[in-house]
DRENMIDREN-56289 format. One record per residue (C-alpha): residue in one letter; x, y, z. Coordinates in Angstrom, 2 decimals, decimal comma. Layout:
N
@residuo->A u->X v->Y w->Z
...
***
This chain:
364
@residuo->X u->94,93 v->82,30 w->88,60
@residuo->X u->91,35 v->82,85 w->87,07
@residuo->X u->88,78 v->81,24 w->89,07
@residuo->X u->85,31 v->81,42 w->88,82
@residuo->X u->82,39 v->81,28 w->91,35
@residuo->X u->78,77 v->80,56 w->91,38
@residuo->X u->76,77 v->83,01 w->93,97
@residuo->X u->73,81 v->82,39 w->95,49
@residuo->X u->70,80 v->85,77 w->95,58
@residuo->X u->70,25 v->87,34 w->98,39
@residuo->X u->67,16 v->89,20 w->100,54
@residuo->X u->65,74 v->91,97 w->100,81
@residuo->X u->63,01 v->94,01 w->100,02
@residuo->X u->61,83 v->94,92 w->96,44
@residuo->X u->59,02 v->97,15 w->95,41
@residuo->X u->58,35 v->96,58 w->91,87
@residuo->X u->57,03 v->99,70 w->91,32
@residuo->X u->58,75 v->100,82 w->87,49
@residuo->X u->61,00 v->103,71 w->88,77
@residuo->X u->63,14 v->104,17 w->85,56
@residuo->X u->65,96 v->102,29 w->83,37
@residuo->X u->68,17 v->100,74 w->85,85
@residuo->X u->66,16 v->101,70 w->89,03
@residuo->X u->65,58 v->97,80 w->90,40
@residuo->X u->68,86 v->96,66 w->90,37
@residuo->X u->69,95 v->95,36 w->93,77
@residuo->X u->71,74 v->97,41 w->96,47
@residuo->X u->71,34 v->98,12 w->100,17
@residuo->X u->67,45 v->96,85 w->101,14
@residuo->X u->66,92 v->96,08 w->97,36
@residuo->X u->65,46 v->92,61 w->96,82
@residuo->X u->67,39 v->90,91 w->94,12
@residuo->X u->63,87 v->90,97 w->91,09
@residuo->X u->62,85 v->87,81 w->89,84
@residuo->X u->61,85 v->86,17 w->86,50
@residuo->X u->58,12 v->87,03 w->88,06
@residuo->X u->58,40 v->90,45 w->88,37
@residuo->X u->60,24 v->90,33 w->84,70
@residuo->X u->57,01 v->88,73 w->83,60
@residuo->X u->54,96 v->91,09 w->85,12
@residuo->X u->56,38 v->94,59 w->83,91
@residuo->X u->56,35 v->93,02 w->80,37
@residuo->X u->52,82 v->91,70 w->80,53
@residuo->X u->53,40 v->88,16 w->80,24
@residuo->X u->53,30 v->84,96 w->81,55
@residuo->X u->56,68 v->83,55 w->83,56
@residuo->X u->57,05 v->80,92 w->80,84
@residuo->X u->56,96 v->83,16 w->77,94
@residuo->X u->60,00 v->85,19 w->79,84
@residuo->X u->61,73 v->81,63 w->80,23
@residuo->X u->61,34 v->80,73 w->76,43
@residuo->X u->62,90 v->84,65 w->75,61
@residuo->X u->65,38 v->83,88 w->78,31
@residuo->X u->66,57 v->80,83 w->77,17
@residuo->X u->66,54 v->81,40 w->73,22
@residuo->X u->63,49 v->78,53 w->72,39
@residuo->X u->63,21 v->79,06 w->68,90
@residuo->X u->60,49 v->76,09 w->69,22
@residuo->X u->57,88 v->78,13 w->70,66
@residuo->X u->56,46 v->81,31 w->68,22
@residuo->X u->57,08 v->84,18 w->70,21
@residuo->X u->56,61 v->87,69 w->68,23
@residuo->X u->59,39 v->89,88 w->68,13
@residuo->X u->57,44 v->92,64 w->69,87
@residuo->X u->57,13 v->90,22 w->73,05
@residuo->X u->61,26 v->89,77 w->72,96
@residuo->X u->61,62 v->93,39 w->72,72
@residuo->X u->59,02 v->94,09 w->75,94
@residuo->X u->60,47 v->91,16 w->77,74
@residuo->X u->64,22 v->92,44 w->77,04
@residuo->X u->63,55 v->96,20 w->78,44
@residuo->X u->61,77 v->94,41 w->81,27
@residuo->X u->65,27 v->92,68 w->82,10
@residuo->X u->67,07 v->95,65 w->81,49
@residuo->X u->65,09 v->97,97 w->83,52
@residuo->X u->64,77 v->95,76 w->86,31
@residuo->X u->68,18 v->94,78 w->85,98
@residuo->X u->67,80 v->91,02 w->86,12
@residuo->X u->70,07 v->88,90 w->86,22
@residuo->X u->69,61 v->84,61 w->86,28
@residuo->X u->70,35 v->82,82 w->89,50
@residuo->X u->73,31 v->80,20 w->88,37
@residuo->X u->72,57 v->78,20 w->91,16
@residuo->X u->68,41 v->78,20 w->90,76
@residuo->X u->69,72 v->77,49 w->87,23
@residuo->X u->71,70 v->74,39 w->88,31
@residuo->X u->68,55 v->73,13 w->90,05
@residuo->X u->66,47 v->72,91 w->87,17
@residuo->X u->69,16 v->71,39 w->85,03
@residuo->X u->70,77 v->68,98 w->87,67
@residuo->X u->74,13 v->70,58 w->87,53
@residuo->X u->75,49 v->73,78 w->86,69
@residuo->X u->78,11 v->75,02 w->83,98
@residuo->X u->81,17 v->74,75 w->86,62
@residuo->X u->83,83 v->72,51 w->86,35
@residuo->X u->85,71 v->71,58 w->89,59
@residuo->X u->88,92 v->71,15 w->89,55
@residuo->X u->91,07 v->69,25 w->92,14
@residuo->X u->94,92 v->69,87 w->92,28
@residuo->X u->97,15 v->67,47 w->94,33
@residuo->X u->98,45 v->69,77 w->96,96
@residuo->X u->102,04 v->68,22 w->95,51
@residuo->X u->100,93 v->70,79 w->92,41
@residuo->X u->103,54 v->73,69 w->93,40
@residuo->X u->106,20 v->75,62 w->91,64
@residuo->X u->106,84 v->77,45 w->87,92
@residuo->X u->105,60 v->74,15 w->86,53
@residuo->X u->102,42 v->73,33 w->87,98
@residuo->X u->101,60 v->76,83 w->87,83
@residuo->X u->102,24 v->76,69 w->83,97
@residuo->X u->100,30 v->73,50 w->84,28
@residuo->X u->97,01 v->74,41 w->86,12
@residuo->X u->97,15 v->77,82 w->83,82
@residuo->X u->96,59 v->75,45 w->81,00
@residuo->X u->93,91 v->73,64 w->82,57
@residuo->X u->92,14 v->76,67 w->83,60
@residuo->X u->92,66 v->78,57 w->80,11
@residuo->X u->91,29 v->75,42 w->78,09
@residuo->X u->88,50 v->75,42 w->80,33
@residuo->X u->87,90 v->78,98 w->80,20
@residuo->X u->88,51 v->78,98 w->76,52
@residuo->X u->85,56 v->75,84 w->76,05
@residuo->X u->82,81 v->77,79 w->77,84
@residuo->X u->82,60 v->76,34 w->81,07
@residuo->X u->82,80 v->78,46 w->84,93
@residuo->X u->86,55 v->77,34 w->86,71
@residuo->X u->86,50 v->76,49 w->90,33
@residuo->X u->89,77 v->75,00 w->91,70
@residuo->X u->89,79 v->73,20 w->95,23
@residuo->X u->93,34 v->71,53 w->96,52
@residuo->X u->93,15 v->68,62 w->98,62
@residuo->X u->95,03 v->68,40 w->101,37
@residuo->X u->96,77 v->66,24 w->103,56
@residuo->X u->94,33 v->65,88 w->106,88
@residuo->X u->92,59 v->62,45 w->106,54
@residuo->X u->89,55 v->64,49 w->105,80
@residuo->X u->90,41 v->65,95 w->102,59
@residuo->X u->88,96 v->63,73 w->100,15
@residuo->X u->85,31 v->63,65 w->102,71
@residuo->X u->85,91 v->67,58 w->102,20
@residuo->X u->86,03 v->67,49 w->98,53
@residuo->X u->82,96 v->65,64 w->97,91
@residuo->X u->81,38 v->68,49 w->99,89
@residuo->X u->82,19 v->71,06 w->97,47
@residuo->X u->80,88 v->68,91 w->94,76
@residuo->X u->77,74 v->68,79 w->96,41
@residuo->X u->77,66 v->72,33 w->96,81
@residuo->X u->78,86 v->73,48 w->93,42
@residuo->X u->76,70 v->70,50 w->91,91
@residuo->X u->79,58 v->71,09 w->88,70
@residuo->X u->78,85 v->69,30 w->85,66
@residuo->X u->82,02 v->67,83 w->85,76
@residuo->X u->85,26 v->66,89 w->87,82
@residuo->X u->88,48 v->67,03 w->86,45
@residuo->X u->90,58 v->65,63 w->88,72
@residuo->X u->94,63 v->66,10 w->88,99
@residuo->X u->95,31 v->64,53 w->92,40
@residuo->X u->94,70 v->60,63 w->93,28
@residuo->X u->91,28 v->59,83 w->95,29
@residuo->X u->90,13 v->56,16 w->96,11
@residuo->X u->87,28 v->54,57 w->94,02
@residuo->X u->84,70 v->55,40 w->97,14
@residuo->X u->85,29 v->59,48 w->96,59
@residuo->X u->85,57 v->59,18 w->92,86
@residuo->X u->82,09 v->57,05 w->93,13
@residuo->X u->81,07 v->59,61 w->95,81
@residuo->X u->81,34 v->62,99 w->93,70
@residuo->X u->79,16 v->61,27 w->91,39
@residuo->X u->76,75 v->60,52 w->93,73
@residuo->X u->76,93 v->63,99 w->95,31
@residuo->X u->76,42 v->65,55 w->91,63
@residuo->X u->78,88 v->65,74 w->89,21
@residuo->X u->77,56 v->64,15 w->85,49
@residuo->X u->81,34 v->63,74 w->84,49
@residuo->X u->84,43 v->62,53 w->87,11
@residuo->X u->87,43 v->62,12 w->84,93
@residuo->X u->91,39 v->62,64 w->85,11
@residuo->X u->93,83 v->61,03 w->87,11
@residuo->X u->92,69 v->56,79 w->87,45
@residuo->X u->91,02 v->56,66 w->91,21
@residuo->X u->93,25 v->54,15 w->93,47
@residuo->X u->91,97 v->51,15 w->95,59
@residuo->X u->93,97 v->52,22 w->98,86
@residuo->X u->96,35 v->54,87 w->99,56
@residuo->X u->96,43 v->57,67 w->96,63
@residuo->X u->100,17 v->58,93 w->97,89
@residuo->X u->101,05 v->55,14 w->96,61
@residuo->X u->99,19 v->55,30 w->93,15
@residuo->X u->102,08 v->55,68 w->90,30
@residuo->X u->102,96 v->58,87 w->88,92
@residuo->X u->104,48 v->57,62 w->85,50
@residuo->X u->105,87 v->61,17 w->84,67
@residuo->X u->107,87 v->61,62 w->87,62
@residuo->X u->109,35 v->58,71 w->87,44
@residuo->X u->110,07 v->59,82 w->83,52
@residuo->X u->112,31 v->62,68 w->85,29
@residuo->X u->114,14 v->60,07 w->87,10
@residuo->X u->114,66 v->58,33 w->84,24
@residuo->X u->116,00 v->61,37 w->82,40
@residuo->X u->118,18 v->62,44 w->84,62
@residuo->X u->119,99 v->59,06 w->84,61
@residuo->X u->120,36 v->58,90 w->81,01
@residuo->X u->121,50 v->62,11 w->80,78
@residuo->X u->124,48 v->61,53 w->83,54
@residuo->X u->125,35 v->58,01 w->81,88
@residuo->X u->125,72 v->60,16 w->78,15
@residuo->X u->128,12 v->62,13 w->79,75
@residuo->X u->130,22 v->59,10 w->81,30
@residuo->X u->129,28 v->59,48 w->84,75
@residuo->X u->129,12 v->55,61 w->86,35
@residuo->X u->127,51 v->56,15 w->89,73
@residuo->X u->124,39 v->58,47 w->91,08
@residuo->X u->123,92 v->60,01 w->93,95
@residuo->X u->120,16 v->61,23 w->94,75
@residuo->X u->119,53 v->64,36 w->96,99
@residuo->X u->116,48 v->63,55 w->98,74
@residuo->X u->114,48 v->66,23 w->100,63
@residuo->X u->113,54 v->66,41 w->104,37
@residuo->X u->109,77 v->65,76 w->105,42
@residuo->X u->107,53 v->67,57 w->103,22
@residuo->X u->104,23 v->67,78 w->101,43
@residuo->X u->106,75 v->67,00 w->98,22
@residuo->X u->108,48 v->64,09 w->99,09
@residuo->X u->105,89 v->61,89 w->97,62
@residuo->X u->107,28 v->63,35 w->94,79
@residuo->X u->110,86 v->63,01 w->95,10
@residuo->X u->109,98 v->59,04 w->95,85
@residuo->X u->108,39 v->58,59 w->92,33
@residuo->X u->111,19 v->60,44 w->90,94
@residuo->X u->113,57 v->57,91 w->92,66
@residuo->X u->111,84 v->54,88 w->91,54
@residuo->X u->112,77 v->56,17 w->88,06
@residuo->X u->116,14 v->57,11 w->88,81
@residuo->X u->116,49 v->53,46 w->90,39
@residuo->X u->114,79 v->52,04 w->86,98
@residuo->X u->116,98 v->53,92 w->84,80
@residuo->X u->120,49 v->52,91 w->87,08
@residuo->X u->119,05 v->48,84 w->86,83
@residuo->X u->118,20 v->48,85 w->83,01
@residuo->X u->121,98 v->50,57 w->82,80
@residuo->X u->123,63 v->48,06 w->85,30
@residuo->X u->124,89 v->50,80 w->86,76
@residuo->X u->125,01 v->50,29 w->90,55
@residuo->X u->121,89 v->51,74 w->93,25
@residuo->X u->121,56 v->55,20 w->93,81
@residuo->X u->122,83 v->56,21 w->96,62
@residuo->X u->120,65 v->58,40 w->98,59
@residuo->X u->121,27 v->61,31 w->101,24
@residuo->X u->119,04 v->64,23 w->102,62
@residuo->X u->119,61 v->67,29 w->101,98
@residuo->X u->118,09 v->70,02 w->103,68
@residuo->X u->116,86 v->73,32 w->102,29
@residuo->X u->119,38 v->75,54 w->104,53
@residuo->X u->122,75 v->76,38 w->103,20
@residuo->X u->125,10 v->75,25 w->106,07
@residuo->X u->123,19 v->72,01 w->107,00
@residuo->X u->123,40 v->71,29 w->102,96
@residuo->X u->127,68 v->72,23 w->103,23
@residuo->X u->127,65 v->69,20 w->105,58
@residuo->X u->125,12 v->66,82 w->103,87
@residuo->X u->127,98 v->67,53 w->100,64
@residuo->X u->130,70 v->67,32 w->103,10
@residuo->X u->129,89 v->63,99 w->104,55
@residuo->X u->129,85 v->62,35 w->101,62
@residuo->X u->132,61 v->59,83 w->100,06
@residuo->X u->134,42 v->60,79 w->97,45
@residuo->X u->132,92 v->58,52 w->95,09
@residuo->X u->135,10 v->59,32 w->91,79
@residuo->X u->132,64 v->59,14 w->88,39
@residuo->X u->129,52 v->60,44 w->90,05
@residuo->X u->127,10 v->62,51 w->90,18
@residuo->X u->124,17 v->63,91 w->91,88
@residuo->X u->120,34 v->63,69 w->90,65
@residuo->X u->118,66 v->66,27 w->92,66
@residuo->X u->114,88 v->65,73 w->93,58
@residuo->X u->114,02 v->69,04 w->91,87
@residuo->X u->115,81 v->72,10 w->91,18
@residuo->X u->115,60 v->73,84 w->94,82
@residuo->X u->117,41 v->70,66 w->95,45
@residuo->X u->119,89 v->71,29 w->93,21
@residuo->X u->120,77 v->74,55 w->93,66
@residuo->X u->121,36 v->73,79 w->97,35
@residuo->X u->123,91 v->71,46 w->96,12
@residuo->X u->126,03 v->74,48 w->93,76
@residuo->X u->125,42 v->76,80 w->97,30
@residuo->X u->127,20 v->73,87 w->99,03
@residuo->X u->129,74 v->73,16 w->96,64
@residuo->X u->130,58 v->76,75 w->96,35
@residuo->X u->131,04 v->76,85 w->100,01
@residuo->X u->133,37 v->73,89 w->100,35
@residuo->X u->135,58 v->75,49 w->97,01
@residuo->X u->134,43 v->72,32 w->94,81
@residuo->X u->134,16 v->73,01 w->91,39
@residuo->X u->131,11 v->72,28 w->89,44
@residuo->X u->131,40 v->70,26 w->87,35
@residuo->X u->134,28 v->68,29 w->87,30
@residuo->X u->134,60 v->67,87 w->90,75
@residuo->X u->130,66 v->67,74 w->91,75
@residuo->X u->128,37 v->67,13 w->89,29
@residuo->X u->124,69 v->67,94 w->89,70
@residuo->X u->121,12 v->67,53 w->87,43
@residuo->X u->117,84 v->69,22 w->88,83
@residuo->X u->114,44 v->68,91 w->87,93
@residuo->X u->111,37 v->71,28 w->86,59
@residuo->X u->113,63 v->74,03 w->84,73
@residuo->X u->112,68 v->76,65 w->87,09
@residuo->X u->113,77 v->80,28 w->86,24
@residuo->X u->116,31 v->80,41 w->88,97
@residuo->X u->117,74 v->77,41 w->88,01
@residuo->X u->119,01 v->79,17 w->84,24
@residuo->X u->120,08 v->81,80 w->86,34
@residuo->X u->122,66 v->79,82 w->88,79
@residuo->X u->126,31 v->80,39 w->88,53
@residuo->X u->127,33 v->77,46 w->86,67
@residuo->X u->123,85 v->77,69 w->85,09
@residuo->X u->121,62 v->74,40 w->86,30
@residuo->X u->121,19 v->71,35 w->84,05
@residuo->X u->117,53 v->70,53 w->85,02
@residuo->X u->114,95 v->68,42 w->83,55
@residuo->X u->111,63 v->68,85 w->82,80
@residuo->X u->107,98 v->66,94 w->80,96
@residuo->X u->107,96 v->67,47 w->77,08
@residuo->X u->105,73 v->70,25 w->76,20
@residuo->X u->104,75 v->71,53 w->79,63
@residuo->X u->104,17 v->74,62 w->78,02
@residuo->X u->102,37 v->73,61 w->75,34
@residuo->X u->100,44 v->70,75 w->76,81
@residuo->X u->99,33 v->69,89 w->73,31
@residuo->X u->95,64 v->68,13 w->73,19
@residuo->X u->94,65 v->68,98 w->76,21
@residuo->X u->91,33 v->70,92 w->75,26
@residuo->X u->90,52 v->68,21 w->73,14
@residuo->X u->90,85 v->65,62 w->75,95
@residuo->X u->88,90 v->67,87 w->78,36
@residuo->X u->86,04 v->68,62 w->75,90
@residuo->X u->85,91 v->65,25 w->74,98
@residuo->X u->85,52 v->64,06 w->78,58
@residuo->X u->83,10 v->66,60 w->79,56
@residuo->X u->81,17 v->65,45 w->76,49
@residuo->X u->80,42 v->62,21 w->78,49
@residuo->X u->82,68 v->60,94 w->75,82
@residuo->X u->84,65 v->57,46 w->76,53
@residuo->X u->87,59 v->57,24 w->74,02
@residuo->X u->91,65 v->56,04 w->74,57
@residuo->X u->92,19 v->59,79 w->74,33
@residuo->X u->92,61 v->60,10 w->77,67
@residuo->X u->95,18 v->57,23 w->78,06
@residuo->X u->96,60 v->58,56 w->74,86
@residuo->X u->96,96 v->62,10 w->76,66
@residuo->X u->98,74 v->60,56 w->79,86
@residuo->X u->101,11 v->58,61 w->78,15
@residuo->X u->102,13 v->61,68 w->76,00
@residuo->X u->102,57 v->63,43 w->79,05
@residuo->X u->104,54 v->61,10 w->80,50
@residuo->X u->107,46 v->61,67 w->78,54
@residuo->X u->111,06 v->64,16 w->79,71
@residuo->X u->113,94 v->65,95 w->78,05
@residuo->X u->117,12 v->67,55 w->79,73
@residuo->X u->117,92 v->70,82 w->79,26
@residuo->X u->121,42 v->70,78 w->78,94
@residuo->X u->123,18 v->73,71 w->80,44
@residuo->X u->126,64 v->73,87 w->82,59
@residuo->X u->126,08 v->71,85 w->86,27
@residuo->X u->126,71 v->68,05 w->84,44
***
């Protein structure tokens, strides 16, 4: 994953005597030259260097001071401090971004790609910082905004309205992404997770299937996912009139998974919506082992359409957001934000993305 840095200079000592193209650049007891010593060797004043530097076509500067001011830089091998840089302007050309530690797998690596890439693509320095779960994780996030001082935040996890106000007060000009929460962020609504639930039920009742089971996983950093998923699968079973899900766990380990499958009713006419595909191929390893055949005798849906999931024996129906790979308008929603920019293309985006389609392959 591309991510970019902003480094601080460091000591040493520097002579500044002119020793030849390419002799003051830093190394071992090499002090890191500065915009004065550019403005000495070129036999001007610092703020002449800074208009050359910085491109001011507002101040007449002959072309014979660029050119002695650019071998200056080269000779000396100067190079801008970002972060003295980021002083002067009140923020720097980084953009933070904050994953929701929930953000693993093929998909939110295809996901965070895009972010990064769009970024990338728009100009701007990429840092990425993933919150975690300690109750200190949002107080830790702020930090790194203060130390970064980005110019903006794009944020893809759930923070309360105190950090979101926080990271502005610590320095970041833009805060924008997911809506910040009033209380606990695990509780804010994930819309497109519960679109996955919702998919997966359709998809089952399509194929005549009356009942759903739900494969829920043991204690993890994902369940919070796998209950947003639910509440769509429960949704999608009540706007049916098809009966409540029922729900098991099932664990990530192939014999406790045989007898999480094996202590289960038969329960003619249904089928199981797994949390995500690891889920659901833990439910063909299980089958296989008790000789049930998938799927007329266990029927199972996944979700995220990982790789390994097309290559399961029966191959895995899974589902998955429209255009995860595409992620169509998202540079234009991140430029726009980081613009300062207040539109409903933001809502616009969310909704978009909060949209799912099956793809259809043998386990259903």
């Amino acid at each position: 994953m591309p991510v970019g840095s902003v480094c601080a200079a460091s000591g040493g000592a520097y002579s500044g005597r002119r020793r030849g193209r390419g002799a003051g650049r830093v190394g071992a007891g090499v002090r890191r030259p500065t915009i004065r010593d550019v403005a000495k060797l070129s036999g001007v004043s610092v703020a002449t260097v800074s208009y050359v530097l910085n491109g001011k076509e507002s101040q007449s500067i002959s072309e014979e001071t660029k050119l002695r001011v650019a071998a200056a830089v080269s000779e000396l091998g100067y190079v801008r401090n970002p972060v003295g840089t980021a002083l002067r302007r009140g923020h720097s050309n980084v953009v933070l971004v904050v994953l929701d530690p929930t953000f693993v797998g093929d998909v939110s690596e295809r996901w965070n790609g895009a972010v990064i890439g769009a970024l990338s693509d728009l100009g701007y320095t990429v840092v990425t910082h993933t919150l975690r779960q300690e109750a200190e994780a949002e107080a830790e996030a702020v930090k790194v905004v203060g130390s970064l001082q980005p110019l903006g935040v794009a944020l893809f996890a759930f923070v309360t309205v105190r950090t979101h106000e926080e990271m502005r007060a610590a320095g970041a000009r833009h805060v924008f992404g997911f809506p910040a929460v009033e209380a606990d962020p695990d509780a804010a609504d994930r819309p497109w997770e519960r679109a996955i639930g919702r998919a997966q039920v359709a998809h089952l009742a399509e194929r005549g299937y009356g009942r759903v089971r739900y494969a829920f996983p043991e204690p993890s950093t994902r369940r919070v996912v796998a209950e947003h998923r639910l509440r769509g699968v429960r949704e999608e079973c009540g706007r049916r009139g098809m009966p409540e899900p029922e729900v098991f766990t099932l664990p990530l380990d192939r014999p406790r998974a045989v007898a999480a499958l094996s202590a289960l009713e038969p329960s003619p006419g249904s089928a199981i919506c797994a949390a995500d595909d690891r889920h659901a191929l833990a439910v063909l390893a299980a089958a296989s082992d008790l000789g049930r055949l998938v799927p007329s005798e266990v029927a199972v849906i996944g979700a995220e359409d990982t790789v390994e999931g097309g290559l399961a024996l029966p191959a895995l129906t899974t589902t998955r957001l429209v255009d995860s790979d595409g992620l169509a308008g998202l540079r234009v929603w991140l430029e726009t934000e980081l613009s300062g920019e207040r539109t409903p293309l933001g809502r616009a985006f969310w909704a978009s993305a909060a949209s799912a389609e099956v793809v259809v392959r043998r386990s259903t």
